[in-house]
N, C-alpha and C positions, 0 to 999 in steps of 0.2 A: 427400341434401341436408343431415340432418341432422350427419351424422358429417364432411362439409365443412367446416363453421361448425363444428363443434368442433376439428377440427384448425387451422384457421384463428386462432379465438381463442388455442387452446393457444401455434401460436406464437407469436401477439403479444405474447402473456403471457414467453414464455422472451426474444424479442430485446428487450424490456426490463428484464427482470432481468439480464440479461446487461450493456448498456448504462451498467446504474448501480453496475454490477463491483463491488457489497457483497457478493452469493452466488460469487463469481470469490475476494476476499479471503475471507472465511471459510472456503471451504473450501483454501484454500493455494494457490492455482491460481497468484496476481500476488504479486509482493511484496507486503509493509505494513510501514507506518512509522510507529511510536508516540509520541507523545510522553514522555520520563521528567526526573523531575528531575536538575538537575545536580549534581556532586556537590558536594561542600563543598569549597568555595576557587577555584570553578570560574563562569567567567562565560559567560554565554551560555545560549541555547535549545538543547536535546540531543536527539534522537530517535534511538530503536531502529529497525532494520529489520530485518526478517528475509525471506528469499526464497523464493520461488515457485517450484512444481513447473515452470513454464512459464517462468520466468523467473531467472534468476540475483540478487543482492545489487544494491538499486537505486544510480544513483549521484547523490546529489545536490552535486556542484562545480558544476553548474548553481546552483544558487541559494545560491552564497556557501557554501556550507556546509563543514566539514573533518571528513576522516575520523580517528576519535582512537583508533581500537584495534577488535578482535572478543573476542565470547566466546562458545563453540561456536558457533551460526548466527547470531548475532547482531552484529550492525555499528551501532557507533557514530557519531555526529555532532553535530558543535556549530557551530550557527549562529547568525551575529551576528541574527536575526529569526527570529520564527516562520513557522515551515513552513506553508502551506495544506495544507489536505485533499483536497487534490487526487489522484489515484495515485499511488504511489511510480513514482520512474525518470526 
């Protein structure tokens, strides 16, 4: 009974870590997309992404946004508003 309820808890505990896909991004699994300053002379909100073992380079044309160049994994973007925190993709 006892080792029931614990494996029971245990998963509870893992489909919502999983759920709230912070342990999914930190460990590289999804993409993520950071915010960084833009550069000098440059208008707009900018975010890095980088991508995920699971997933490829997100793409956000969805929300307005342009792709303005890479540098090694990393994929630029300038969008006329800020991004949510939402997942990348």
């Amino acid at each position: 009974m006892f080792r029931a309820a614990a494996i029971v808890v245990l998963a509870a505990a893992l489909l919502v870590t999983m759920k709230d896909g912070r342990a999914l991004r930190d460990t590289g699994l999804i993409a993520q997309c950071t915010t960084v300053t833009a550069p000098v002379g440059q208008a707009g909100y900018w975010e890095a992404c980088r991508p995920g073992r699971l997933e490829g380079l997100p793409n956000l044309k969805r929300r307005s946004c342009e792709s303005v160049g890479r540098s090694a994994d990393v994929e630029y973007w300038r969008c006329p508003s800020p991004v949510e925190s939402a997942p990348a993709g």
